[in-house]
The first five atom37 places (N, CA, C, CB, O) and aatype in JSON, in Angstrom:
{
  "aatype": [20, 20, 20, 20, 20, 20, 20, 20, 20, 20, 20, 20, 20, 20, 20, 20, 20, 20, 20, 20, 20, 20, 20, 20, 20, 20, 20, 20, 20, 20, 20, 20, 20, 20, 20, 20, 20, 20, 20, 20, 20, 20, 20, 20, 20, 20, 20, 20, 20, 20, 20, 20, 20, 20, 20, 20, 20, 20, 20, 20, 20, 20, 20, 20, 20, 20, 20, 20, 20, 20, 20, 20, 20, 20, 20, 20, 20, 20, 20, 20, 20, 20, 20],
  "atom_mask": [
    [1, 1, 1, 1, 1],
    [1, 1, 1, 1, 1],
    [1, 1, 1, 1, 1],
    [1, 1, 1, 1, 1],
    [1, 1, 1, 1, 1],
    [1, 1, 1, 1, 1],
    [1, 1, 1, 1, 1],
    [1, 1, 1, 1, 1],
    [1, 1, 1, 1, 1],
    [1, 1, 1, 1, 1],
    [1, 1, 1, 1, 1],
    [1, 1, 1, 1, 1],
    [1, 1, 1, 1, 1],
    [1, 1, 1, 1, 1],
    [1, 1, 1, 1, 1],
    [1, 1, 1, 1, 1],
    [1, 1, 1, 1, 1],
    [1, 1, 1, 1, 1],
    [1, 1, 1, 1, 1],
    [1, 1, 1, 1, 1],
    [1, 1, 1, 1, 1],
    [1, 1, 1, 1, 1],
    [1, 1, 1, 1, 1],
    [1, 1, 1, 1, 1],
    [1, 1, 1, 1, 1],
    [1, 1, 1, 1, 1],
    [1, 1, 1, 1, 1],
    [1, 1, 1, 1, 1],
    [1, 1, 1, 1, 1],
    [1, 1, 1, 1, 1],
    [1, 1, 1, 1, 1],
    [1, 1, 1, 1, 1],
    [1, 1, 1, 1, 1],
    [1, 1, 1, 1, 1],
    [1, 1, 1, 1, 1],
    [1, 1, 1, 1, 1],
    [1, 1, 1, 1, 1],
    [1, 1, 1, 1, 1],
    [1, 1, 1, 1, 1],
    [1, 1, 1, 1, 1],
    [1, 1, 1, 1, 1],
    [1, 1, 1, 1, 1],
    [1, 1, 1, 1, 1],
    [1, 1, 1, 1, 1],
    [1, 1, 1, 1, 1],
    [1, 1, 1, 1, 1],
    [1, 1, 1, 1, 1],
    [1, 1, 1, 1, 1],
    [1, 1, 1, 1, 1],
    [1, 1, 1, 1, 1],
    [1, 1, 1, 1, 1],
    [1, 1, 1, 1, 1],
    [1, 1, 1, 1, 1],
    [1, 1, 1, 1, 1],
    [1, 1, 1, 1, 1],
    [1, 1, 1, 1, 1],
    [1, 1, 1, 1, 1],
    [1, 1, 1, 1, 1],
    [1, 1, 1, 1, 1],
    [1, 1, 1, 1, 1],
    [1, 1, 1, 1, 1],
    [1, 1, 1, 1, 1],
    [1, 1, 1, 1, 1],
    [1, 1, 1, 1, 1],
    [1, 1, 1, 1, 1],
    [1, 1, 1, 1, 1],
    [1, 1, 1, 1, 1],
    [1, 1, 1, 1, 1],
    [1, 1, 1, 1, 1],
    [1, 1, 1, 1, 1],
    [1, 1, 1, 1, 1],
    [1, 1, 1, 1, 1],
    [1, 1, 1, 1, 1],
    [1, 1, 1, 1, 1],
    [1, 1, 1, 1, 1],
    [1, 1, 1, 1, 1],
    [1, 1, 1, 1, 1],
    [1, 1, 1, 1, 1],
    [1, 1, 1, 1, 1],
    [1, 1, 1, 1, 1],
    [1, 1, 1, 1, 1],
    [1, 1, 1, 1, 1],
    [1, 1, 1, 1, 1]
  ],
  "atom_positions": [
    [[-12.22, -21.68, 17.34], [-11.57, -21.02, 16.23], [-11.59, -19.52, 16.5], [-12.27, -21.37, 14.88], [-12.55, -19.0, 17.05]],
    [[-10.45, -18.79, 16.09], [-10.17, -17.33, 16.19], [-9.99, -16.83, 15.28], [-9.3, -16.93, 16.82], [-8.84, -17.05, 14.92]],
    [[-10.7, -16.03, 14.41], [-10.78, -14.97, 13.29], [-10.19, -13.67, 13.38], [-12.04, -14.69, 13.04], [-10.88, -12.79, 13.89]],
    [[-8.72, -13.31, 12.85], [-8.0, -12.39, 12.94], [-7.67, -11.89, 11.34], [-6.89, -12.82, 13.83], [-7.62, -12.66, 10.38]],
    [[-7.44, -10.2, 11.27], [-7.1, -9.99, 10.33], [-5.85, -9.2, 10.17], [-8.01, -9.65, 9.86], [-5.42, -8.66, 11.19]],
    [[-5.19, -9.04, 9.06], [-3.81, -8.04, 9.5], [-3.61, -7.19, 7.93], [-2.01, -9.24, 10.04], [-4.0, -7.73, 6.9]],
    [[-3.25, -6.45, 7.91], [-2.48, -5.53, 7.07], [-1.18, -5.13, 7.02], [-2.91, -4.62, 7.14], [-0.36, -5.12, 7.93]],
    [[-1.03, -4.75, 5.74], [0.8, -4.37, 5.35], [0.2, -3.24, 4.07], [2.2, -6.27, 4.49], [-0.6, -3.27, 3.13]],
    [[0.92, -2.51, 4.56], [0.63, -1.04, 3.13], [2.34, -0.8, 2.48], [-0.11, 1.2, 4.16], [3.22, -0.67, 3.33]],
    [[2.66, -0.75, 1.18], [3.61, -0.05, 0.7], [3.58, 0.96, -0.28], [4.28, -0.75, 0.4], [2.74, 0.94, -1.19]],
    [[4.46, 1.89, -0.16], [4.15, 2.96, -1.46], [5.63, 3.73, -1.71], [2.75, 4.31, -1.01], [6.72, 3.33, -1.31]],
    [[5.51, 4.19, -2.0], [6.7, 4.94, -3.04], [7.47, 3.87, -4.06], [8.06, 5.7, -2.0], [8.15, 2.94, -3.62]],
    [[7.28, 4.09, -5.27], [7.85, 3.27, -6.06], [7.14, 1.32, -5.82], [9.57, 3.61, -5.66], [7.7, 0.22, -5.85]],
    [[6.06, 1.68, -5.67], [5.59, 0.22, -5.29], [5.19, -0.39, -6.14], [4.67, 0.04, -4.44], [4.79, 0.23, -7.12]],
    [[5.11, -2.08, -6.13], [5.11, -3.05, -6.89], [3.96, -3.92, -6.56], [6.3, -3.64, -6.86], [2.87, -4.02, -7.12]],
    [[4.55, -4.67, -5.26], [3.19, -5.2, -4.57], [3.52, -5.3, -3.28], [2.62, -6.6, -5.06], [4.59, -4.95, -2.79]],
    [[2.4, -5.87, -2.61], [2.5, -6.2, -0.84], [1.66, -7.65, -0.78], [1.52, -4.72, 0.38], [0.65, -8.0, -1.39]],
    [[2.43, -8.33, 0.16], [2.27, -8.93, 0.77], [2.23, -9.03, 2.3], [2.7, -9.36, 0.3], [2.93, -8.42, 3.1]],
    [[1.13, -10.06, 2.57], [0.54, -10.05, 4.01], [0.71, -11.29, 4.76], [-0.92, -9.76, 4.0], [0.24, -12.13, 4.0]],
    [[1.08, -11.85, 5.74], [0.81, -13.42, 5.91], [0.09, -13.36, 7.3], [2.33, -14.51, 5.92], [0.17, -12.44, 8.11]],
    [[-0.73, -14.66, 7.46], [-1.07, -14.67, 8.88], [0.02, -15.45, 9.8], [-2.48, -15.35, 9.03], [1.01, -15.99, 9.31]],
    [[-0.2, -15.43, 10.83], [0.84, -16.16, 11.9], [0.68, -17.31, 11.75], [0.75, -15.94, 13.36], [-0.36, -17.93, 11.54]],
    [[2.03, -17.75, 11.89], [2.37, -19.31, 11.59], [1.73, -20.14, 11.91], [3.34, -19.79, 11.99], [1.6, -20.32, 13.12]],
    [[1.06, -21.0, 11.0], [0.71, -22.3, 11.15], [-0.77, -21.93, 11.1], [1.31, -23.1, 12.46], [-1.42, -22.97, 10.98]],
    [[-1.46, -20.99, 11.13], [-2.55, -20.35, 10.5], [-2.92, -20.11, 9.11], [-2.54, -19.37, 10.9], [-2.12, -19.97, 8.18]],
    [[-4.44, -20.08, 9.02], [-4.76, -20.45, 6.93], [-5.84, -19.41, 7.01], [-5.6, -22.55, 6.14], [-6.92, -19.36, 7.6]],
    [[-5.04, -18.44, 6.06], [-6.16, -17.8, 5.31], [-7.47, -17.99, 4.72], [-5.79, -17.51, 4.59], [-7.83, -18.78, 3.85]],
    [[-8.07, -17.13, 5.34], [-9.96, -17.57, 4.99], [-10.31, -16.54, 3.4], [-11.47, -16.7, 6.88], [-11.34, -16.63, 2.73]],
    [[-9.3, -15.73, 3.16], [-9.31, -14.1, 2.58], [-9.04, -13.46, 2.99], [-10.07, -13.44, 2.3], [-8.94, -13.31, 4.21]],
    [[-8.73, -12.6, 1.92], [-8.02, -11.16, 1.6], [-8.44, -10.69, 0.69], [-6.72, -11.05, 1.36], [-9.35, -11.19, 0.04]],
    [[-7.72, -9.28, 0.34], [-8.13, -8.38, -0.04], [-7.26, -6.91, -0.27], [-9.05, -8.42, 0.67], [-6.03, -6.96, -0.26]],
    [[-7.85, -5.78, -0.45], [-6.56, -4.83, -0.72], [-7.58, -3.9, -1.33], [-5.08, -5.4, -1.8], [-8.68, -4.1, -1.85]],
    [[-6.55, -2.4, -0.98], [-7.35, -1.02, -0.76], [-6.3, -0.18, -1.6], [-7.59, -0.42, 1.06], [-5.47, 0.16, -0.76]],
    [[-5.85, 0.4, -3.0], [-5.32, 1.58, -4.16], [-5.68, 2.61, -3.93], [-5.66, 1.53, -5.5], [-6.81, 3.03, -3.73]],
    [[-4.19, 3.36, -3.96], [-4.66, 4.86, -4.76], [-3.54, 4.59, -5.28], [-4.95, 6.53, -4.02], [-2.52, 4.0, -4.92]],
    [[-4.0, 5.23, -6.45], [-3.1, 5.52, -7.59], [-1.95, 4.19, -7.9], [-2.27, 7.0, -7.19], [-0.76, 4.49, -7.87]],
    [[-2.19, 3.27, -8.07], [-1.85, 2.21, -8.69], [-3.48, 1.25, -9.17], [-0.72, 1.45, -7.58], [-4.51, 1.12, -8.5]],
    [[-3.19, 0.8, -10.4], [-3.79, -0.26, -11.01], [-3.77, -1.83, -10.25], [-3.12, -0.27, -12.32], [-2.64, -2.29, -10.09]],
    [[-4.41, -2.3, -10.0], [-4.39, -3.22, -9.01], [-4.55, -4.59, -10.37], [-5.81, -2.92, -7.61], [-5.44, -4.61, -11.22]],
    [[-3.56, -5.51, -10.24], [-3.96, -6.79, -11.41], [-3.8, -7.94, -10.68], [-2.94, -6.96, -12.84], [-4.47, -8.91, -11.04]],
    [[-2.98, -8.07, -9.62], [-2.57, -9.26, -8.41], [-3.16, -9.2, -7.15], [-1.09, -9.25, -8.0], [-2.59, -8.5, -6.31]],
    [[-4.38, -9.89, -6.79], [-5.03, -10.16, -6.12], [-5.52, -11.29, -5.5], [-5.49, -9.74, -6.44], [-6.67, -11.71, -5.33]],
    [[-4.58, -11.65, -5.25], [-4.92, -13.35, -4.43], [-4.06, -13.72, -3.04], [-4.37, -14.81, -5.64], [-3.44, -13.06, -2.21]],
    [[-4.35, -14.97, -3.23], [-4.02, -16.19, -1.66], [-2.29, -16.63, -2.33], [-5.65, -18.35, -1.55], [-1.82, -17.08, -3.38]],
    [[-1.81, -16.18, -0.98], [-0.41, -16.74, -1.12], [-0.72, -18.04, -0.51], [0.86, -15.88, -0.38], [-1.86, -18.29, -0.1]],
    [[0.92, -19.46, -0.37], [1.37, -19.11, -1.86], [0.34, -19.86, -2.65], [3.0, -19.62, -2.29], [-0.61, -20.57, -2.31]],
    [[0.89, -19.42, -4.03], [0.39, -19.68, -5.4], [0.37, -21.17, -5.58], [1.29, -18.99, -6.52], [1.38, -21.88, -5.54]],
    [[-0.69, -21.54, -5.75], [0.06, -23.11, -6.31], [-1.13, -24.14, -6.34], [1.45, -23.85, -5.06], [-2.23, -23.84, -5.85]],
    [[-0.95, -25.01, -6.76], [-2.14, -26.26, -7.42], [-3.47, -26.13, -6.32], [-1.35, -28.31, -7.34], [-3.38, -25.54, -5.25]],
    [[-4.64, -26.76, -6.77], [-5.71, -26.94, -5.85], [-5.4, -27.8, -4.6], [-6.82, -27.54, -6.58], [-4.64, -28.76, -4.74]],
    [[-5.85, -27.57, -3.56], [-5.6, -28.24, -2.18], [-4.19, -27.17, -1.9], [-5.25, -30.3, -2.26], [-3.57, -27.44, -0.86]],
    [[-3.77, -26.26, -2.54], [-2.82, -25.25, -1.65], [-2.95, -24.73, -0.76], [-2.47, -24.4, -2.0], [-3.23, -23.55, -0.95]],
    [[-2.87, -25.12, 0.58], [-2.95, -24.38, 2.13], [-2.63, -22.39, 1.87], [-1.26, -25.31, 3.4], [-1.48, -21.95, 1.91]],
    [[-3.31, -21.86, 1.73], [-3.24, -20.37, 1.48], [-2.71, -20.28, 3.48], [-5.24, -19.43, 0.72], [-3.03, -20.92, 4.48]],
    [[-1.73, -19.03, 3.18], [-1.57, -18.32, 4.68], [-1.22, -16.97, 4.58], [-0.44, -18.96, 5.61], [-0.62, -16.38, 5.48]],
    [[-1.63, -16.33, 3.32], [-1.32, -15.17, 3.04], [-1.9, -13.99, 2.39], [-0.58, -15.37, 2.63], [-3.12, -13.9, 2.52]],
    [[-1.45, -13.27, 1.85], [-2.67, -12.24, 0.45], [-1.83, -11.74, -0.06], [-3.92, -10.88, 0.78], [-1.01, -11.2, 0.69]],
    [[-1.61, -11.68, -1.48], [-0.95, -10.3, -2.15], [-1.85, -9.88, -3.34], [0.7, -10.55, -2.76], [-2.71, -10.34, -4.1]],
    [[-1.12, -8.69, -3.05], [-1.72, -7.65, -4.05], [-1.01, -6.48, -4.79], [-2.68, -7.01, -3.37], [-0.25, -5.78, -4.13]],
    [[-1.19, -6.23, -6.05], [0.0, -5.26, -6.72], [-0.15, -5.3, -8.05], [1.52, -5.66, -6.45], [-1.03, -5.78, -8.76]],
    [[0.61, -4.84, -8.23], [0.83, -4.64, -10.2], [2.0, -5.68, -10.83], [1.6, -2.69, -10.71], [2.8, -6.08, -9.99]],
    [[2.13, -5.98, -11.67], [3.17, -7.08, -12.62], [4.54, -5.53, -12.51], [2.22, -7.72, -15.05], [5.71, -5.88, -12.39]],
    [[4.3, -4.28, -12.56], [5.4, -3.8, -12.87], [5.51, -2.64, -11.46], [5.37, -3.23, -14.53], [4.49, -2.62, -10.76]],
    [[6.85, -1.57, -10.97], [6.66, -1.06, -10.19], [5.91, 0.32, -10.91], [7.81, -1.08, -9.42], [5.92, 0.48, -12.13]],
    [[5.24, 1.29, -9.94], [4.26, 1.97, -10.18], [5.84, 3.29, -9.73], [2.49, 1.59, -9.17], [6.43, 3.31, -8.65]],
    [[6.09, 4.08, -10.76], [6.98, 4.93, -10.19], [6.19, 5.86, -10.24], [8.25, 5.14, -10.71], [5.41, 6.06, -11.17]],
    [[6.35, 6.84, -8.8], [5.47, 7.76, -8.49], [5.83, 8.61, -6.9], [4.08, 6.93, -8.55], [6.13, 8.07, -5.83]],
    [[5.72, 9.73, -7.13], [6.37, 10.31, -5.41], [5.67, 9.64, -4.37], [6.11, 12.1, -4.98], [4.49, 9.27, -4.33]],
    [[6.93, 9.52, -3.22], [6.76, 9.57, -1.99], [4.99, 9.65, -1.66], [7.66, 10.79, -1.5], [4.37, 10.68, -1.93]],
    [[4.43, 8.67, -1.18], [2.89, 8.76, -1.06], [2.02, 8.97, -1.66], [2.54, 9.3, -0.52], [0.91, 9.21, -1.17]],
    [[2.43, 8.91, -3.51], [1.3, 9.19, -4.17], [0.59, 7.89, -4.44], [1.57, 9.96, -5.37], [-0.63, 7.84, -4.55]],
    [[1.49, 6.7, -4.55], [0.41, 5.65, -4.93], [0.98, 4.94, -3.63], [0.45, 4.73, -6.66], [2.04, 5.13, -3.03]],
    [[-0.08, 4.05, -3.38], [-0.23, 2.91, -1.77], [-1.01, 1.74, -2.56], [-1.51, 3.7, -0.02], [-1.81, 1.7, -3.49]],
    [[-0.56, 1.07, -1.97], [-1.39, -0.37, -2.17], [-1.06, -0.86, -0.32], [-0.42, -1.78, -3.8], [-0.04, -0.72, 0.35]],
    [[-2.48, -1.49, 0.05], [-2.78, -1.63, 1.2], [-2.94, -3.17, 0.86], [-3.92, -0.71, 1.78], [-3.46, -3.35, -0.24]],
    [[-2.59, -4.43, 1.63], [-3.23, -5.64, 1.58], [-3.95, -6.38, 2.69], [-2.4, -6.37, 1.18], [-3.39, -6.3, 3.79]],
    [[-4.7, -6.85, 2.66], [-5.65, -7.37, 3.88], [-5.81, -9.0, 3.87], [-7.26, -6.67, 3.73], [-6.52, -9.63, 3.09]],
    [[-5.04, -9.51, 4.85], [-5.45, -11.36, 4.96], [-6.4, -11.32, 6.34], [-3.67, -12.71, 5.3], [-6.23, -10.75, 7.42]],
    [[-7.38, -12.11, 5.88], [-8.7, -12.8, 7.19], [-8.14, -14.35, 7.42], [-10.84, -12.95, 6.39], [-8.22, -15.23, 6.57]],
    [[-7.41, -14.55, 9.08], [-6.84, -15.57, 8.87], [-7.87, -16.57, 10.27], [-4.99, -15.27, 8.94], [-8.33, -16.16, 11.33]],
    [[-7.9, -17.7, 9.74], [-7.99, -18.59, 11.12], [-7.24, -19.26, 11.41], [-8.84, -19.35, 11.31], [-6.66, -20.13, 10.76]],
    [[-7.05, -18.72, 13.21], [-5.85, -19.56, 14.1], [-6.88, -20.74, 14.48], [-5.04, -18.59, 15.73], [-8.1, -20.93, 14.51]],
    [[-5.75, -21.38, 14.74], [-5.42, -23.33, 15.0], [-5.3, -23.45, 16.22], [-3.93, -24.15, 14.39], [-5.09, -24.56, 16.71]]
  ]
}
């Protein structure tokens, strides 16, 4: 087994980010790093009943965060294991 992690950052006018690991790979966790946004969405993509194969992370707010060019970032972090 191989333990890899990856990131995706967005900002200006941001909402949320999403992260996935490489195909056919399952998220072990994630996670995610704010400035200046309120963080309320914090989980394993996708969403969905127990026994859901997670391969992803998002993280963000329900609404967009309007705000200049680099003032707010939301960073997301998936810990994935390859197959």
């Amino acid at each position: 087994m191989h333990t890899y992690y990856k990131s995706a950052t967005v900002d200006e006018n941001v909402h949320h980010v999403e992260v996935f690991c490489d195909t056919g790979d399952v998220a072990t966790g994630g996670g995610y790093e704010a400035t200046g946004a309120n963080i309320s969405i914090n989980r394993p993509l996708p969403v969905g009943p127990n026994g859901t194969i997670p391969s992803g992370w998002q993280a963000g707010t329900p609404a967009t965060v309007a705000a200049p060019p680099g003032t707010a970032t939301i960073t997301a972090f998936v810990v994935c294991n390859a197959h």
